[in-house]
N, C-alpha and C positions, 0 to 999 in steps of 0.2 A: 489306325485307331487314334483319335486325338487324347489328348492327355487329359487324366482327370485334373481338371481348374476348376472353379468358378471363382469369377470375380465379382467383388463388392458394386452394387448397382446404386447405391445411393446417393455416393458425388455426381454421378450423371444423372439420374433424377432432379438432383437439384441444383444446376449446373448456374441456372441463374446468382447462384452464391458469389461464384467465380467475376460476376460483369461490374465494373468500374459503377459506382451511381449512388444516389446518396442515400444514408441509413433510414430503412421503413420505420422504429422503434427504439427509442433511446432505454437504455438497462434496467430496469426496478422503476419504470414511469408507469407502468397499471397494464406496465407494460401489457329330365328328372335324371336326369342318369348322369350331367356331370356335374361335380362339386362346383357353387356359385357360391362366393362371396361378394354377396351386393351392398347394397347402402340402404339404408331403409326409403322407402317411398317417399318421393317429391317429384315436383316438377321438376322436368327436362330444363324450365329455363329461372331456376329459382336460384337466385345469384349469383348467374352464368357469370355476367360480366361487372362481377362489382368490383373495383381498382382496388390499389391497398390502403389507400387512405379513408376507403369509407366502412373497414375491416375493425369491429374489437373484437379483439381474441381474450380473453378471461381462461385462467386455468387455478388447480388445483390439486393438488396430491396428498390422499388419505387412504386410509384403510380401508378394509372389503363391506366394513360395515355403516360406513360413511365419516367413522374418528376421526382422528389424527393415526397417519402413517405411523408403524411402530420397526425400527431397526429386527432386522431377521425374519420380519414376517413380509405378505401380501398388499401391494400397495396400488389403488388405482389414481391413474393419472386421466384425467378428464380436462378436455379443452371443448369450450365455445368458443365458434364463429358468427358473429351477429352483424349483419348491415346497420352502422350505427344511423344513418338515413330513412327506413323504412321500418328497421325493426326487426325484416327478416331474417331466420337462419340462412348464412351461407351452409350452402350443402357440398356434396357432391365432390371433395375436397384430401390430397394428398399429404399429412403432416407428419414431419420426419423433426424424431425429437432427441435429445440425449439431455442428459443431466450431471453434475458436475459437483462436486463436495466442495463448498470453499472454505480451501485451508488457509488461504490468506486475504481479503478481504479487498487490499490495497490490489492487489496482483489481477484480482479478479477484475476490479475497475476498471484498470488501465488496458484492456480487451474489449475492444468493442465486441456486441452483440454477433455483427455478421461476420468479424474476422471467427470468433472461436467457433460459429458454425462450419465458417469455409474448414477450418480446423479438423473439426469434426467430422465432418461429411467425405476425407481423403480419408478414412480410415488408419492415419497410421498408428503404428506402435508408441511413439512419444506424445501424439495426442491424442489419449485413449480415453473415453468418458468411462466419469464412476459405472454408469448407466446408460445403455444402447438400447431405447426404445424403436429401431429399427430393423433389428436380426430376426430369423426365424430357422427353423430346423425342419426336416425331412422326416418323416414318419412312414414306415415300409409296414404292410401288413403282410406278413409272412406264414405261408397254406401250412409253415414247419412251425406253427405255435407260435410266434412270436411276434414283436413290435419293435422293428430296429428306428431307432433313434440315431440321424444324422445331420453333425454340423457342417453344412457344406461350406462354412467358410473358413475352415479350421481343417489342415493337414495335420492328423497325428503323426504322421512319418508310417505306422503298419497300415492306418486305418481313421478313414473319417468315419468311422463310428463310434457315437459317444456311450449309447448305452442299449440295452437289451429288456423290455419289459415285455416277462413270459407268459403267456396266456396258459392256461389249466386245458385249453383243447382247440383242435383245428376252429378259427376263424372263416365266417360266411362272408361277411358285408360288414362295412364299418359307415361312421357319417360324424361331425363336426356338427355342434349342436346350434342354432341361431346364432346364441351370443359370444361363440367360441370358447366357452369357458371348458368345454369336455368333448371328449371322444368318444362315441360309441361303437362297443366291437360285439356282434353277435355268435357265439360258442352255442349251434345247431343241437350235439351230441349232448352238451349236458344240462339242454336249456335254463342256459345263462347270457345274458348280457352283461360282458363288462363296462366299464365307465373308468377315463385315463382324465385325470387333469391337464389343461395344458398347458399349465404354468410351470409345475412343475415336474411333470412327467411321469406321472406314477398310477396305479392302479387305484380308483380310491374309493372303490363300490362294483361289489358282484349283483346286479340283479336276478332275481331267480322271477323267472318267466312263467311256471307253471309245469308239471309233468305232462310230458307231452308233446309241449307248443312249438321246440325245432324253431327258435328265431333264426328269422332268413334276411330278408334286404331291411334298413335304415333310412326314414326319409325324418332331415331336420324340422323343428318347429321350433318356435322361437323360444327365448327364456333356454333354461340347459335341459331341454325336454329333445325328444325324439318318438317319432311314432316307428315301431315297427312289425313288418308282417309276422305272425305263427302259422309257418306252414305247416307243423301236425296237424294245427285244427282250423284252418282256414278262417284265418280270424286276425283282427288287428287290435293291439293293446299299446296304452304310452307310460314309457320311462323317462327319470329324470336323476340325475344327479344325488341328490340327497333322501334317495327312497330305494330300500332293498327290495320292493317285492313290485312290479309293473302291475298297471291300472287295472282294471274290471275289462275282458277281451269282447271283442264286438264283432260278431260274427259276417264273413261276407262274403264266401263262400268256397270252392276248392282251389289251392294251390296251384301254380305259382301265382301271386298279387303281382299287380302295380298299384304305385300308390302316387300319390300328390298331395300337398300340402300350402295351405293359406297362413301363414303367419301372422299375420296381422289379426286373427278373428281363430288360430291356432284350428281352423275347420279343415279333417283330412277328408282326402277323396282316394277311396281304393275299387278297383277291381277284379275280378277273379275269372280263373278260367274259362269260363261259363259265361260270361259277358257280362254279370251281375257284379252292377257298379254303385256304390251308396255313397253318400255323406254323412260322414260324423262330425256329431260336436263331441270335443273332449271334454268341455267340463262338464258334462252329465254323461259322457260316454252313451252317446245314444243315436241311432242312424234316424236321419232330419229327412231326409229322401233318397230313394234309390231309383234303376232305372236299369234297362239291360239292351246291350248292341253285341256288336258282333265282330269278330279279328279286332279287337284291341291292343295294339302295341302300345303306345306310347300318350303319358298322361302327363301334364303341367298347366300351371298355374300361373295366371296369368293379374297381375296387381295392376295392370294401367285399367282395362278395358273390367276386372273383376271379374273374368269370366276363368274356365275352365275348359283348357283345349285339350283335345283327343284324335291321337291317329289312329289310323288303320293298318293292318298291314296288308290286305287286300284291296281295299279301295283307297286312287287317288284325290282324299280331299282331308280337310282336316277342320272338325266339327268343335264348337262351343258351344257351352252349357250354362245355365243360370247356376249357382252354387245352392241358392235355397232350396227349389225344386229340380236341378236335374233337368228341367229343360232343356231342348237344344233353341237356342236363338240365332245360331249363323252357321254358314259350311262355305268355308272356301275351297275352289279346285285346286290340286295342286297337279304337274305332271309325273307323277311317281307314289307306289304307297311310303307308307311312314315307318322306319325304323326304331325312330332315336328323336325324341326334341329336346331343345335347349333354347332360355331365357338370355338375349345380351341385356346385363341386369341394368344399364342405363339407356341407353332408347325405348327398350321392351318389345324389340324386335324381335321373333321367333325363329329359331333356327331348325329344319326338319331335314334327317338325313335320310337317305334313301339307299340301303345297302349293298343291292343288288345290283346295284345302275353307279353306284359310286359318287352318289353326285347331292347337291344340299341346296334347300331351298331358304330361301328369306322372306319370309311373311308379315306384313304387315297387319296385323290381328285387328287393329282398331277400325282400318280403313276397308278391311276387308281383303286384302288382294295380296298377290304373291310381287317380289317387287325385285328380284332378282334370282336366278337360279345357275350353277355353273358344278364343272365336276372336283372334287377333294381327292383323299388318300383313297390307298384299295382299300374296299369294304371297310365303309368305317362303321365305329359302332361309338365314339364319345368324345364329345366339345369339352372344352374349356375356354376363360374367359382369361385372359390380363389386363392390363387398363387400356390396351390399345388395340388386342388383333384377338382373335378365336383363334381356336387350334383343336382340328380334327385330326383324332390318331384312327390308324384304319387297322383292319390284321392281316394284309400282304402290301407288299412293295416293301420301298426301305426309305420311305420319305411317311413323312407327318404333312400338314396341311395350314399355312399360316394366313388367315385373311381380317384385312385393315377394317377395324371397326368403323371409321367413319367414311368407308369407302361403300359400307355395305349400307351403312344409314341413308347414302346418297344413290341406293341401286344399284350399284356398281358391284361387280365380283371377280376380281383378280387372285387367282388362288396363288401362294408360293408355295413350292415344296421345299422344304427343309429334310437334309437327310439325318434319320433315326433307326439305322440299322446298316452294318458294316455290309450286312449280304438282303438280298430280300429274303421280306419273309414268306412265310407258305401261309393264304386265308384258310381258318379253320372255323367249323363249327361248334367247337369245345365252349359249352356255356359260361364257365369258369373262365374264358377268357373273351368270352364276350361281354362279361360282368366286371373286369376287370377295368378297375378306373386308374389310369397312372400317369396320366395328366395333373402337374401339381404348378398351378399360376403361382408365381413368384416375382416378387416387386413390379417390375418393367420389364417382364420376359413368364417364360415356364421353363420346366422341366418335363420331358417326354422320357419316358421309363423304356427299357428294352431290357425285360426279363432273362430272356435268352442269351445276350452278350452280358448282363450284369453290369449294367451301366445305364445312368440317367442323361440323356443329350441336354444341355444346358443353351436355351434360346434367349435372346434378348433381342426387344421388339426393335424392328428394323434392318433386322441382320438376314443376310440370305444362306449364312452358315450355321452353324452351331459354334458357342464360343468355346465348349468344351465338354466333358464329361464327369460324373461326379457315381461311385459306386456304390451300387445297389445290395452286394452284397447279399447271391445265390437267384438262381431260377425258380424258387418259390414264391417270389413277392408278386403279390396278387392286388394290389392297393398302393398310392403314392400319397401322402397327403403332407402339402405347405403351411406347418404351425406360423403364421405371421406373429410376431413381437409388438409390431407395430400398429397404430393408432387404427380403431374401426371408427365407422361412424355408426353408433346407435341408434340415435335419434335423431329427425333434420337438425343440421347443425352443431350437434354433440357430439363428440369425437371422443374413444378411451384406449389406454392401456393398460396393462398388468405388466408387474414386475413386482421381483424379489428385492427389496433393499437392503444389505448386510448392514451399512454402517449409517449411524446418527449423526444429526447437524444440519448445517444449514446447507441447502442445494439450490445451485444455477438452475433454471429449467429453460434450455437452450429449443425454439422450437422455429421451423423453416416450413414455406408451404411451397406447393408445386405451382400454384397458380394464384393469385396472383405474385409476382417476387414479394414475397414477406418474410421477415426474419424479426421472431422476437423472444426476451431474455425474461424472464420471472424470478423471482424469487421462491424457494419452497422451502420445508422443513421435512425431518425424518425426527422423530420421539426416538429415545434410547427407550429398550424392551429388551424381553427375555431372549437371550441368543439364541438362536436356533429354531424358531417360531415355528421357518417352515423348512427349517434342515432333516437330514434323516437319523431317525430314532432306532433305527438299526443296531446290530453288536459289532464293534471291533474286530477285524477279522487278520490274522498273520495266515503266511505260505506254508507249510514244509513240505520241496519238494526230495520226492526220490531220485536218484541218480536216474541220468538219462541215459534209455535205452537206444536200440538200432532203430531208423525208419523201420513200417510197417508193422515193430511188434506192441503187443499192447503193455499202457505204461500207468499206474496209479500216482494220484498224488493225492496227498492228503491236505485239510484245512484245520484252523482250531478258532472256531468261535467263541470268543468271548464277553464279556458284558462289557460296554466301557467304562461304567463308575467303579465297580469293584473286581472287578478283573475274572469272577469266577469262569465258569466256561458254562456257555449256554447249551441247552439240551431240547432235544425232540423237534427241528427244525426237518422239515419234510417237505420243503419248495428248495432245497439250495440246488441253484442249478445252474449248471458251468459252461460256458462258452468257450472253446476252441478254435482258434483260427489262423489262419496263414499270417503272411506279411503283407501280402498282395491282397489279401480277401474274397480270394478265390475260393478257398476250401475254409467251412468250416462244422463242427458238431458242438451241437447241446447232449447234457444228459444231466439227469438227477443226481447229486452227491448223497449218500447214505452213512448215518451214523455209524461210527465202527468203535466209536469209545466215549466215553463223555466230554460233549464239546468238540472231538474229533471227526470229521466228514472226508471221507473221501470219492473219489471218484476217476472211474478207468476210460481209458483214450487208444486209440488205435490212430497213428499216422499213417498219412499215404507216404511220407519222403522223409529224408533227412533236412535238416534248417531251424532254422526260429521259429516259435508258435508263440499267444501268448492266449492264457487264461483268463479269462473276468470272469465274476460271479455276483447270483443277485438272488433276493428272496423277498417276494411279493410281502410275505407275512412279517418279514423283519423287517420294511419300506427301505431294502439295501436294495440298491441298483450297482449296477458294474461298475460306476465311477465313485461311487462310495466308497470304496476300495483301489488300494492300488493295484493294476492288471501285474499279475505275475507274467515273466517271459520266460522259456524252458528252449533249450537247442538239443535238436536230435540229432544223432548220430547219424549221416549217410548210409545206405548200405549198397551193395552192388545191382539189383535192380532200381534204384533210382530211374534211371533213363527210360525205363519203360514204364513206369507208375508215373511218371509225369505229361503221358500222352493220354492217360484216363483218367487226371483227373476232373473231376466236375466244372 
């Protein structure tokens, strides 16, 4: 088993830092089924090749409401790229940014622009930016209630997990909203949809769906919206962000849906078992045209050609539709029915997997024709994109499926297998794990989940290895999903991030591009504001534990919540709920802490062994997450069946 690593990808991205040559910018001169994160629509050749001298880049850094940035709160950083020649947005475009407090003004000067990039982009510890609008974290959807939060470039020594947000009931489906601002996670049983921020990582809206309605799969729409299916009533309804109760439901007919979705015109297209297929517009929530066929697999949405393609899974071809009426206007043959399709979100090439037969087709939608076809992993069932190759995970063998983007824009299809599982695995029909998305693209590579071993294989494009592993922590995670930190492009041209800024003054805005070599320096500011903007409002929490018992028996430990202004001890807290875990993160249990005195919570534990464990705790209702607190560590006592409790455990 290779060792859990990953490594920082960002100095190699932007490696052109590193090449002798002279400076681009002198300092303060003006100076459906896999997750796609795309760019918004533009031409293929809309500032392909425009040098860096014909490049203004304009930036600025404010608050969520377009202010001035405020110290402790929410701050967006928005960059344009503009063809100062023509006029047009550069698009399509990689920007790696950090930001810099300057404490000394003279110090700062004397740093060139591209040196404190190269700086920057090596990640080390002495040249650490106030601000790394580069990093991203791991988000694990877990079937045991939960949302593990992981820093894969941060070794805590027990655990690269930073934190635990609990969900109130088993998770269906989750999805990342158009503009990444939120997560949404579907709770079937109690029909509810939550909604996570993802800046900050917290729970920050229960939707209530309706009695009844059993939300089931998540398709994004732009804006922090999300359409998603009710399968109690056979019907599609949208959520959003800053609304507790989900839209007027639009009926369409029996369970299970597939759906698709037009972002640009926010017009969803679902289907239902029955072959009964409509269009809605959301903002009248009302079906525009419907239409009805037959073995319906797989639906997406198609922005170059506007069309709406649809597989089969009994017949080999794959058909397009007008969006206003539901007409079909083309059918291309393919040699296989359709399982699974996916969008490469810059060609707009279409990719269709065939599960049965192992093997994936490349369509060219616009011209009509299929333009390459070869075989991937065993039985797959979901693509992923990174900026350079797809990646088909299948559910047997013990390899994953890497193929070069720009090899398949040219016809071409050379599959590589990459291995992602120590043993093969066994293909199964278990739905749950054919729903299961755990393909998480990251920077210039992915991560491939592998449930079963509790480890994520760490890819980076070009490699015929894995660089290493990163854990997943338990055989429940049903879901992978890559929060980027880093710069989208919203609009052609307009580039943004989110970040948290603790401290006021004046900031470097230090920003590099992947193409053309560019490297330039801005100036920003941060307002002084009320501390804590967007810190947690949670209570003060101390340990007391109990003396530690033998492995195996069961051990209480108690908490005492307190307020942090006045010290009293807070009461009737009924979400505090405690995480136990190994060292390794192999083994671990949640459970509920219950009041036993005022301000007092405790909570009992049964160890498999003797060792180190260590506690965190968190409470949706107090917006206390587990690192809000410092993780208590407890050592249990060995006892004499150790040796064989460690051959069972999980």
């Amino acid at each position: 088993m290779l060792k859990p690593v990953l490594l920082v990808t960002v100095a190699l991205a932007v490696a052109g830092l590193a090449a002798q040559g002279q400076e681009q910018a002198m300092d303060h001169s003006g100076h459906t089924m896999p997750m796609i994160h795309a760019a918004p629509e533009a031409s293929p050749q809309a500032a392909r090749d425009v040098p860096a001298d014909r490049i203004t880049l304009t930036s600025r850094v404010e608050g969520p409401d377009g202010g001035p940035a405020v110290a402790g709160g929410e701050a967006r950083i928005v960059v344009t790229l503009t063809d100062r020649e023509t006029g047009a947005p550069v698009t399509n475009r990689q920007i790696y940014g950090w930001m810099e407090l300057v404490r000394n003004a003279q110090v700062t000067a004397e740093i060139s622009c591209r040196s404190r990039a190269r700086l920057l982009a090596r990640g080390n510890v002495t040249a650490k930016a106030d601000v790394d609008l580069n990093s991203y974290k791991l988000l694990m959807l877990n079937a045991d209630r939960a949302v593990s939060v992981v820093n894969p470039h941060v070794d805590f020594t027990i655990t690269n997990m930073e934190k635990v947000i609990p969900l109130p009931a088993a998770p269906f489906d989750w999805r990342m909203s158009g503009d990444g601002s939120t997560v949404f996670v579907t709770l079937p049983t109690l029909d509810l949809a939550v909604a996570i921020d993802t800046l900050d990582l917290t729970v920050v809206r229960l939707v209530d769906m309706g009695g009844g309605a059993r939300p089931a799969t998540v398709t994004a729409l732009g804006g922090n919206r999300a359409a998603v299916e009710l399968a109690g009533t056979g019907a599609v309804a949208i959520i959003d962000a800053g609304s507790e109760a989900s839209s007027r439901p639009v009926a369409v007919g029996p369970a299970p849906l597939i759906m698709a979705a037009d972002m640009a015109t926010g017009r969803v297209f679902a289907a239902a078992a029955d072959g009964h297929v409509v269009a809605v517009d959301t903002a009248r929530m009302a079906v525009t045209a419907d239409t009805t066929l037959s073995a319906l697999s797989a639906m997406l949405w198609l922005p170059g050609p506007g069309r709406l393609a649809i597989g089969s899974a009994q017949d080999p071809v794959l058909r397009l539709f007008d969006p206003v009426t539901l007409a079909e206007t083309d059918s291309i043959p393919l040699s296989a029915p359709v399982t699974a399709l996916a969008l490469d979100p810059q060609s707009g090439l279409v990719l269709a997997l065939d599960r049965a037969g192992s093997r994936i087709s490349v369509i060219d939608a616009e011209a009509g024709r299929v333009i390459a076809t070869g075989p991937v992993a065993d039985t797959p069932v979901e693509i992923g994109f990174s900026h350079a190759y797809a990646y088909v995970r299948g559910l047997g063998g013990d390899t994953f499926t890497a193929l070069e983007l720009e090899e398949l824009r040219d016809g071409k299809l050379t599959p590589i297998a990459i291995q992602d599982a120590a043993a093969p695995k066994r293909p199964t029909d278990d739905p749950a794990a054919v729903r299961a998305r755990l393909i998480a693209p990251a920077g210039h590579g992915a991560l491939i989940a592998n449930p079963a071993e509790r480890v994520a294989y760490d890819y980076m494009e070009g490699m015929n290895v894995p660089m290493g592993t990163v854990p997943i922590y338990g055989t429940a995670v049903t879901g992978m999903l890559a929060i980027d930190r880093g710069f989208r492009e919203t609009q052609p041209g307009t580039y943004e991030a989110r970040a948290i800024i603790t401290s006021a003054g004046p900031y470097e805005l230090v920003m590099a591009l992947d193409r053309p070599d560019l490297v330039v320096c801005q100036p920003a500011s941060v307002d002084p504001g009320a501390a804590g903007d967007k810190t947690n409002p949670g209570p003060s929490v101390t340990a007391a534990l109990t003396d530690p018992a033998e492995g195996g028996r069961q051990q209480t430990f108690t908490w005492r919540l307190a307020d942090p202004a006045s010290g009293a001890p807070v009461l009737g807290v009924t979400d505090l709920r405690i995480l136990a875990y190994s060292p390794s993160g192999v083994w671990q249990k949640r459970t509920v802490a219950r009041e036993t005195a005022d301000g007092i919570y405790s909570a009992t534990f049964s160890f498999p062994k003797g060792g180190r464990y260590g506690l965190a705790i968190s409470s949706v209702s107090r917006r206390l997450g587990p690192t809000d607190a410092a993780p208590s560590y407890v050592t249990i006592r060995p006892s004499p069946d150790d040796a064989f409790q460690e051959e069972s455990l999980p």
